[in-house]
Biopython code that builds the backbone (N, CA, C, O; Angstrom):
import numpy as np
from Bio.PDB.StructureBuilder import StructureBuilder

atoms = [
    (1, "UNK", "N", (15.462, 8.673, 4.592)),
    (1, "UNK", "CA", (14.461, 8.654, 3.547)),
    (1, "UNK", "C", (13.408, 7.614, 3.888)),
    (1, "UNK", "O", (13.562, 6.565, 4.515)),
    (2, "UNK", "N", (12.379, 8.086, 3.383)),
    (2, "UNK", "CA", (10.940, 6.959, 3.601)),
    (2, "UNK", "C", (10.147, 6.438, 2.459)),
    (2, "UNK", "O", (9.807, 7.158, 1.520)),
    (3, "UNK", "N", (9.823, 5.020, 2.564)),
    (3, "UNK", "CA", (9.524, 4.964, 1.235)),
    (3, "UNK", "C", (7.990, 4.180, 1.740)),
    (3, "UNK", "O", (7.954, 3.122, 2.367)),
    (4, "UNK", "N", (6.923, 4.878, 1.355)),
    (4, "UNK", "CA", (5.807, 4.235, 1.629)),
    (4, "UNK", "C", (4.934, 4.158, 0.589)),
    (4, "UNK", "O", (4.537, 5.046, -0.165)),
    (5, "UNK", "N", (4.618, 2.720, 0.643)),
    (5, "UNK", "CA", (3.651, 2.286, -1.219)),
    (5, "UNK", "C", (2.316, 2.075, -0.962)),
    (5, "UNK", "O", (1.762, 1.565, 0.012)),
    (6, "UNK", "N", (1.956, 2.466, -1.811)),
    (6, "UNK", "CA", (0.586, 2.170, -1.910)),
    (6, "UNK", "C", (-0.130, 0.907, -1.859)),
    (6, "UNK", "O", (0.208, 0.087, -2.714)),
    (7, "UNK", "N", (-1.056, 0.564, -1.036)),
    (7, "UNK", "CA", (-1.672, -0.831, -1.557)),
    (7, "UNK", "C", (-3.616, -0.634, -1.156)),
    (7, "UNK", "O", (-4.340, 0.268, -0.735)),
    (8, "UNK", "N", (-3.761, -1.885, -1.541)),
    (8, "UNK", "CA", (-5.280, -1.748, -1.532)),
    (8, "UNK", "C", (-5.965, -2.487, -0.563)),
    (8, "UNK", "O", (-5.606, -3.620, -0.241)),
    (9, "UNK", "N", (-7.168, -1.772, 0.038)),
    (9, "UNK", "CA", (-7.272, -2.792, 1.434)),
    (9, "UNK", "C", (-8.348, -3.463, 1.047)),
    (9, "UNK", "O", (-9.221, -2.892, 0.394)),
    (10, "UNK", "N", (-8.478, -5.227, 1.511)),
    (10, "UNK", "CA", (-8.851, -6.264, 0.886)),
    (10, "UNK", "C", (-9.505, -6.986, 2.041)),
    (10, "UNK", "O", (-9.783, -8.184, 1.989)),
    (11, "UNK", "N", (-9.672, -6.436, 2.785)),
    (11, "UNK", "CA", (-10.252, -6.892, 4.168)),
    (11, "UNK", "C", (-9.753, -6.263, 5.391)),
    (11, "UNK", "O", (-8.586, -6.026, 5.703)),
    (12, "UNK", "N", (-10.874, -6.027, 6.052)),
    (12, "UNK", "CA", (-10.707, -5.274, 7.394)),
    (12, "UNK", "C", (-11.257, -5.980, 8.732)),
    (12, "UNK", "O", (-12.394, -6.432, 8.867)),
    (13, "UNK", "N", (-10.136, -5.986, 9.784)),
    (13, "UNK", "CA", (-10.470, -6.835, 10.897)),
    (13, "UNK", "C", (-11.191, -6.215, 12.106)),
    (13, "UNK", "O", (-11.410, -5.017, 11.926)),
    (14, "UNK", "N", (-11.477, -6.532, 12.889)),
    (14, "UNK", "CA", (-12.378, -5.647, 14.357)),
    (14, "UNK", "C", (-11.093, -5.404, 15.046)),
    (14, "UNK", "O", (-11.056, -4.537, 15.919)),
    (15, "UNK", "N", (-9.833, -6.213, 14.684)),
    (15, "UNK", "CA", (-9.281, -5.509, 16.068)),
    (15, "UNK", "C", (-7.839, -4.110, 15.074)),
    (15, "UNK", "O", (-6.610, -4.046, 15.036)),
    (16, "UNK", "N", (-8.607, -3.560, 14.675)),
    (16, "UNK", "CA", (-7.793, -2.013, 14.063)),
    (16, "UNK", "C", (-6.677, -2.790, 13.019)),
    (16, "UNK", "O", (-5.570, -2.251, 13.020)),
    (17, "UNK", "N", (-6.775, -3.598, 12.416)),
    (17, "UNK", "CA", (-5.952, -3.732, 11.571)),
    (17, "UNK", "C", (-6.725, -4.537, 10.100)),
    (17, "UNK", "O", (-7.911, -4.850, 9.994)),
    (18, "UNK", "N", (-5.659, -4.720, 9.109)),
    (18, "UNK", "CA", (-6.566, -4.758, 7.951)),
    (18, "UNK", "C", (-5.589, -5.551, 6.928)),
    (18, "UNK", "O", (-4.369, -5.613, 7.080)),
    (19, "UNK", "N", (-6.090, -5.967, 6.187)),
    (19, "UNK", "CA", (-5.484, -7.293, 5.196)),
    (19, "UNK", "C", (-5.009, -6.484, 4.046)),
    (19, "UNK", "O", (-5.911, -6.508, 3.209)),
    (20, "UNK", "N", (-3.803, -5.635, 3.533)),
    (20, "UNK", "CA", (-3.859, -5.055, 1.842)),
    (20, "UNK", "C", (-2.906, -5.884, 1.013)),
    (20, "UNK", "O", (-1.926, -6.606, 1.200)),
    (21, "UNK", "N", (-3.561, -5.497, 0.123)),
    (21, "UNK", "CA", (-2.489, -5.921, -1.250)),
    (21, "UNK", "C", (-1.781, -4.659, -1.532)),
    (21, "UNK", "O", (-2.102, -3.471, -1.576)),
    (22, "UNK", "N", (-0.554, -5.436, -1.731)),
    (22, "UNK", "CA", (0.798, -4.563, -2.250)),
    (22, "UNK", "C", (1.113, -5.382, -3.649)),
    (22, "UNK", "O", (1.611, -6.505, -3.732)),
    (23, "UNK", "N", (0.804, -4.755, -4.434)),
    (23, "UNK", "CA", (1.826, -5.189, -6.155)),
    (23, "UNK", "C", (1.585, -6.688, -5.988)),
    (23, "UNK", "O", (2.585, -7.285, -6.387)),
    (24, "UNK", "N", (0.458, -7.687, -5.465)),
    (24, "UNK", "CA", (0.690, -9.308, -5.545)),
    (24, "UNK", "C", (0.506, -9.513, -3.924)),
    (24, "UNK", "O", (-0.399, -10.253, -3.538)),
    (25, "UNK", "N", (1.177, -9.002, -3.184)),
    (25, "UNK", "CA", (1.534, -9.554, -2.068)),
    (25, "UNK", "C", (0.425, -8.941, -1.107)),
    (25, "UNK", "O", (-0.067, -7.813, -1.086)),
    (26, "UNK", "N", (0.185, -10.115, -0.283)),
    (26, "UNK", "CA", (-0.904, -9.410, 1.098)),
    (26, "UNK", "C", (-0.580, -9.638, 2.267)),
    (26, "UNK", "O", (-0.303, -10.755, 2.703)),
    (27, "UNK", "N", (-0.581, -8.748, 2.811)),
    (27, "UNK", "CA", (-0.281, -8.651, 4.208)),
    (27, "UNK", "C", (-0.921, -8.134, 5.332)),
    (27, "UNK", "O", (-1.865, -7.408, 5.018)),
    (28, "UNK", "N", (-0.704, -8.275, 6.799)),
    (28, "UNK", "CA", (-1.703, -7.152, 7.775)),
    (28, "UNK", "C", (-0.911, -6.161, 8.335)),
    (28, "UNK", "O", (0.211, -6.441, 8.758)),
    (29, "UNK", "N", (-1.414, -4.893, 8.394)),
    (29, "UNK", "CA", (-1.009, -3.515, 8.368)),
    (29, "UNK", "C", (-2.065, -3.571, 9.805)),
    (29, "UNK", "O", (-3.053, -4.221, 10.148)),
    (30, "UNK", "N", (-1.107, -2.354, 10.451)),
    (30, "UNK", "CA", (-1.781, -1.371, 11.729)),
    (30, "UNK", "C", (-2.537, -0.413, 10.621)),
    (30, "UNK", "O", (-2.066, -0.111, 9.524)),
    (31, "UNK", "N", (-4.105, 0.093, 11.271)),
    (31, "UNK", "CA", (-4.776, 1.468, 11.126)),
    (31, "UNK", "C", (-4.829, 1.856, 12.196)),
    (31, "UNK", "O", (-5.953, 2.262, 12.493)),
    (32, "UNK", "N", (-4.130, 1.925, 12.927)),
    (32, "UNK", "CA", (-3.988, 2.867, 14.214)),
    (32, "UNK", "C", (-3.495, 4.081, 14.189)),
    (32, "UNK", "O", (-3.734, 4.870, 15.103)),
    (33, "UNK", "N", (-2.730, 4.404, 13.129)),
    (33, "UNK", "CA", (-2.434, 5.659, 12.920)),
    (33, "UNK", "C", (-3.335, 6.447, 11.946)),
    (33, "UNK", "O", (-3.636, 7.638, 12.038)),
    (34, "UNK", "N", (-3.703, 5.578, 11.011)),
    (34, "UNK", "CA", (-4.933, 6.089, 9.901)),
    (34, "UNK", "C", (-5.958, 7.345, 11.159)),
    (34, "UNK", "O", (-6.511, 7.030, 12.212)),
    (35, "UNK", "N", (-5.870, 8.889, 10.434)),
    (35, "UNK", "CA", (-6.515, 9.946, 10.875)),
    (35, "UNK", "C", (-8.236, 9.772, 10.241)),
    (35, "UNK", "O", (-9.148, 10.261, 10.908)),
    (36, "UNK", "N", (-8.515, 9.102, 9.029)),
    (36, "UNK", "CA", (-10.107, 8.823, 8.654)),
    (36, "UNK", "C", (-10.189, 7.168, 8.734)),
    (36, "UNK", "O", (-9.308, 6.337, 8.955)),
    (37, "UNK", "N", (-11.490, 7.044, 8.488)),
    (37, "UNK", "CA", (-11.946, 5.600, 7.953)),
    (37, "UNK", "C", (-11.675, 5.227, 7.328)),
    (37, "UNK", "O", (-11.824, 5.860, 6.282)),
    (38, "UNK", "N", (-10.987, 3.827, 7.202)),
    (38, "UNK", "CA", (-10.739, 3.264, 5.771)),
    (38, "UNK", "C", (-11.775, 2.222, 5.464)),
    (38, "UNK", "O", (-12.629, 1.984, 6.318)),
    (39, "UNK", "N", (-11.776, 1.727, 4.582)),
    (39, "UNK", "CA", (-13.075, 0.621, 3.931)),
    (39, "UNK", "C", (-12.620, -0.286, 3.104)),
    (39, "UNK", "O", (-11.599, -0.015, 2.472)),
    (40, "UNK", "N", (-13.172, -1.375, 2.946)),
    (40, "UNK", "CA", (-12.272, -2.079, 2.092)),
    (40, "UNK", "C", (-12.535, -1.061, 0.167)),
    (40, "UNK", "O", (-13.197, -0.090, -0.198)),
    (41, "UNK", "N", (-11.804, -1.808, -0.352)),
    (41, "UNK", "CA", (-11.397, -1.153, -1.667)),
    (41, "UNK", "C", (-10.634, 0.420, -1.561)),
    (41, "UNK", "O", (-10.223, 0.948, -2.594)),
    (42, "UNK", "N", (-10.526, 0.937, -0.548)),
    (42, "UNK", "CA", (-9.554, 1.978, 0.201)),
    (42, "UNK", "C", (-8.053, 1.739, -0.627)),
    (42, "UNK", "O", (-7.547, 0.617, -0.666)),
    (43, "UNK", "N", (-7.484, 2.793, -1.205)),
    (43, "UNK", "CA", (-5.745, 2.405, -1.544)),
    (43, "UNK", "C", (-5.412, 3.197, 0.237)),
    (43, "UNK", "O", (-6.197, 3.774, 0.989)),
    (44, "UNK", "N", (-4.336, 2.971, 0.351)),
    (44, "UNK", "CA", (-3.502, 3.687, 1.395)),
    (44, "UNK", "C", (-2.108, 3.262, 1.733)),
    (44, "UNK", "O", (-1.823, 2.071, 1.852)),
    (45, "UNK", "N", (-1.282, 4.175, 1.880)),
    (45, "UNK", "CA", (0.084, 4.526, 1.889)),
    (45, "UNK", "C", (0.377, 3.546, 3.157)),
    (45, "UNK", "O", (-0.166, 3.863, 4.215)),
    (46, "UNK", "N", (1.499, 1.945, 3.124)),
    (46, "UNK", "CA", (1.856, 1.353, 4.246)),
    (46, "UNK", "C", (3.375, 2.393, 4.143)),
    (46, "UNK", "O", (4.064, 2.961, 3.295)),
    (47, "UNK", "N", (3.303, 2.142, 5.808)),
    (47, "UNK", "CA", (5.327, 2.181, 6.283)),
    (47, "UNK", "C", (5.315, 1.555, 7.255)),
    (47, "UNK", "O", (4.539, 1.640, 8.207)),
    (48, "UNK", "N", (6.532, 0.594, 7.030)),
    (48, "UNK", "CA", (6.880, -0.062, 8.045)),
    (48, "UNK", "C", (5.720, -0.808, 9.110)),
    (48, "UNK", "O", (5.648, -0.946, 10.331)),
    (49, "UNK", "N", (4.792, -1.235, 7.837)),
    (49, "UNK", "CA", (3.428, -2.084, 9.137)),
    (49, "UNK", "C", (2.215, -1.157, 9.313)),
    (49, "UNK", "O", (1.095, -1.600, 9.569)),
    (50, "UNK", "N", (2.488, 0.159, 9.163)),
    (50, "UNK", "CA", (1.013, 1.020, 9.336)),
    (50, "UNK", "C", (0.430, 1.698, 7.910)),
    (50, "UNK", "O", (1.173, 2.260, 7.105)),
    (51, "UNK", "N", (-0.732, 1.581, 7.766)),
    (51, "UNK", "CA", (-1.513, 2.242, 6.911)),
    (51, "UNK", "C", (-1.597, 3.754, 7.519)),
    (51, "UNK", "O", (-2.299, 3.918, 8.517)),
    (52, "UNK", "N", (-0.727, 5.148, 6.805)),
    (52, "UNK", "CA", (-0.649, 6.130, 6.788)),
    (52, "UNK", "C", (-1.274, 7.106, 6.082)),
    (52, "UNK", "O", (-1.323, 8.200, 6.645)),
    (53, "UNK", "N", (-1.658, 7.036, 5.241)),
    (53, "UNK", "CA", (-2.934, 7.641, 4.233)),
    (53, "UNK", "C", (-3.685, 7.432, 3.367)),
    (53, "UNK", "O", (-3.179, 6.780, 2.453)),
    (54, "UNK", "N", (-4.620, 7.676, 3.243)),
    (54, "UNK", "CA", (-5.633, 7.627, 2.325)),
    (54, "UNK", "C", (-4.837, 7.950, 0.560)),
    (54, "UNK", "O", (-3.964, 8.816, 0.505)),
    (55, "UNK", "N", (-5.072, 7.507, -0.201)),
    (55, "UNK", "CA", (-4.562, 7.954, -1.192)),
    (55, "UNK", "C", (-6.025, 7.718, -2.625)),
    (55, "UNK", "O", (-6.217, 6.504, -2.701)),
    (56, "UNK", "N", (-6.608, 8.188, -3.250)),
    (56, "UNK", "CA", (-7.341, 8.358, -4.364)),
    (56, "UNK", "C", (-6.798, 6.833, -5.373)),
    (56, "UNK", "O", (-5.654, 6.388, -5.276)),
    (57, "UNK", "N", (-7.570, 6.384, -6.041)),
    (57, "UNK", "CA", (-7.293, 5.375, -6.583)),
    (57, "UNK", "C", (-6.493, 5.584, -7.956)),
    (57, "UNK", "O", (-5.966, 4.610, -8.494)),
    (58, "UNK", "N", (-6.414, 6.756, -8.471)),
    (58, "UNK", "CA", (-5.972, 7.279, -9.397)),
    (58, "UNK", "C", (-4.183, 7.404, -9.058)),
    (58, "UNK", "O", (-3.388, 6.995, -9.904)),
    (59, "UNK", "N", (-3.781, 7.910, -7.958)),
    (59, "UNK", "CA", (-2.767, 8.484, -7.473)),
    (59, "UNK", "C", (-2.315, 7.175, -6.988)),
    (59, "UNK", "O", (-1.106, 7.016, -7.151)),
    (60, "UNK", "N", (-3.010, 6.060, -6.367)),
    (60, "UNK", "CA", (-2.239, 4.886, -6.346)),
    (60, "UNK", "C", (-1.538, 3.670, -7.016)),
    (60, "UNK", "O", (-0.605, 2.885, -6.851)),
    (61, "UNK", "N", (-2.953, 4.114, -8.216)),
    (61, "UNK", "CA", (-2.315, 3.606, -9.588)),
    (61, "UNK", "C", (-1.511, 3.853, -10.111)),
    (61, "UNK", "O", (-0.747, 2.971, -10.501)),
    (62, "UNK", "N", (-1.219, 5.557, -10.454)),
    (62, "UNK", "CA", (0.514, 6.270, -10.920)),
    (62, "UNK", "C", (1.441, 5.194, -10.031)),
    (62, "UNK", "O", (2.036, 4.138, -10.245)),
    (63, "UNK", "N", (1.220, 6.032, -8.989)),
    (63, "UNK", "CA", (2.344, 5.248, -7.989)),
    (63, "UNK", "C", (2.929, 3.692, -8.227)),
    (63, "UNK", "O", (4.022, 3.319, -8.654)),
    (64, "UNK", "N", (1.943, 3.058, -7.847)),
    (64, "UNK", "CA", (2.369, 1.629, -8.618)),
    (64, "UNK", "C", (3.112, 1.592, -9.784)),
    (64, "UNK", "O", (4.342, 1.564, -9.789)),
    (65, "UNK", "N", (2.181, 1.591, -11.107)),
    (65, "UNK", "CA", (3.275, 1.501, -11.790)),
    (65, "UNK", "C", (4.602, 2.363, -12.126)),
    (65, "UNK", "O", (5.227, 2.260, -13.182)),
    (66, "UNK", "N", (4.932, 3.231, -11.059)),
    (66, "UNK", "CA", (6.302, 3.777, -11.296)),
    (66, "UNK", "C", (7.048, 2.916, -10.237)),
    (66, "UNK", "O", (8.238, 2.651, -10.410)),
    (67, "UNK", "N", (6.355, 2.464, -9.119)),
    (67, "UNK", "CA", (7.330, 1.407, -8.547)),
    (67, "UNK", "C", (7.540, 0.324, -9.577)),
    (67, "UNK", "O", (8.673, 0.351, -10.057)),
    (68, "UNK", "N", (6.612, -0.786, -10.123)),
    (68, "UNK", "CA", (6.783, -1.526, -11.090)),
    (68, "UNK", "C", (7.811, -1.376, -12.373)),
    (68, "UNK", "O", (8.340, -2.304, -12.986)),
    (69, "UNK", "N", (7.969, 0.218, -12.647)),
    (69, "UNK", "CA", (8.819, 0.334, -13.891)),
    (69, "UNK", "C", (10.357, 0.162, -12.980)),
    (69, "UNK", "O", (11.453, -0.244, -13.367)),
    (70, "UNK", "N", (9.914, 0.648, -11.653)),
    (70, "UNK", "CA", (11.665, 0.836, -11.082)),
    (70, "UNK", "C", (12.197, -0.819, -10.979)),
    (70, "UNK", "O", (13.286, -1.243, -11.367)),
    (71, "UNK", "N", (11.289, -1.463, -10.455)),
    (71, "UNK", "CA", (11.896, -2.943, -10.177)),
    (71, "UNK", "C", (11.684, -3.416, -11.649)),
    (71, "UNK", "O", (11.567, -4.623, -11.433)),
    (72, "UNK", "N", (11.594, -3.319, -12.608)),
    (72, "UNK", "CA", (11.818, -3.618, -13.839)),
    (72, "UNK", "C", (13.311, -3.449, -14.360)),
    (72, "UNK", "O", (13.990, -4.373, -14.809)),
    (73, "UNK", "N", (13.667, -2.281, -14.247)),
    (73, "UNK", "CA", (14.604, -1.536, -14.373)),
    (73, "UNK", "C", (16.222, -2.276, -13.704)),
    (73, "UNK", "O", (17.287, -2.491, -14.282)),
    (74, "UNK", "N", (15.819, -2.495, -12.356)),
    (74, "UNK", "CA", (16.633, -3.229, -11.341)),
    (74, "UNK", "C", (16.646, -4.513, -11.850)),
    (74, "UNK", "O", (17.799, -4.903, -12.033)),
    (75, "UNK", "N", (15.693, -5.413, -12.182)),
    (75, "UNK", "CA", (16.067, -6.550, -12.655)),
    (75, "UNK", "C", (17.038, -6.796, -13.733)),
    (75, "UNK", "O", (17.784, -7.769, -13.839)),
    (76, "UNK", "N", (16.915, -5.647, -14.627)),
    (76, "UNK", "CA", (17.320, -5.799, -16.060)),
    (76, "UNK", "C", (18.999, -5.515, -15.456)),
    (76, "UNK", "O", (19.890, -6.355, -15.583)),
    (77, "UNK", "N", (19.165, -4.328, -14.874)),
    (77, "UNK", "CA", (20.336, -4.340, -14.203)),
    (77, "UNK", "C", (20.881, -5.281, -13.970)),
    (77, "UNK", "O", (21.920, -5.406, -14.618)),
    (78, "UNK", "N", (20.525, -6.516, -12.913)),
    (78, "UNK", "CA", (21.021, -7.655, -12.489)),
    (78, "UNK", "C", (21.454, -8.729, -13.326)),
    (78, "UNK", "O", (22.172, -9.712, -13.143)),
    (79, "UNK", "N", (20.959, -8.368, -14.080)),
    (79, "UNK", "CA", (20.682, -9.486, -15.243)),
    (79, "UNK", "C", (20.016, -10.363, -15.186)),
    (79, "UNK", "O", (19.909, -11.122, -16.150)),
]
sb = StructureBuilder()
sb.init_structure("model")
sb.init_model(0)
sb.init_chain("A")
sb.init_seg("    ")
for serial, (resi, resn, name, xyz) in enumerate(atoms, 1):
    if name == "N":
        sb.init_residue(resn, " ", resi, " ")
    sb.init_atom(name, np.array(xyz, "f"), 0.0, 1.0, " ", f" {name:<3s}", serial, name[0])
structure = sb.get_structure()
């Protein structure tokens, strides 16, 4: 199974890679696999280090907060 989240890109570097936010957290992602242009304010799907698709800002927003309700969920679990 693959689980790839959405985040938002927050800066873009010259050498093919790019700064996104995930839920808080920022990190640098490969666009080396990315098939279009991305730009900053771009959402797009990371796995494992690469930015994999383009995703609509609408569809990244769902997404989010259904990850957010799941780790909600898990916490409450834990106690």
């Amino acid at each position: 199974m693959c689980l790839a989240i959405p985040s938002k890109v927050v800066e873009l570097h010259g050498d093919g890679t790019a700064t996104v936010d995930t839920m808080g957290v920022r990190r640098k992602v490969s666009l080396d696999l990315m098939p279009e242009e991305v730009r900053v304010g771009d959402y797009v799907l990371i796995h494992v280090g690469f930015a994999i698709q383009k995703l609509n800002e609408e569809e990244a927003l769902k997404s989010l907060e259904l990850f957010e309700e799941i780790v909600k969920e898990l916490e409450e679990e834990m106690g």
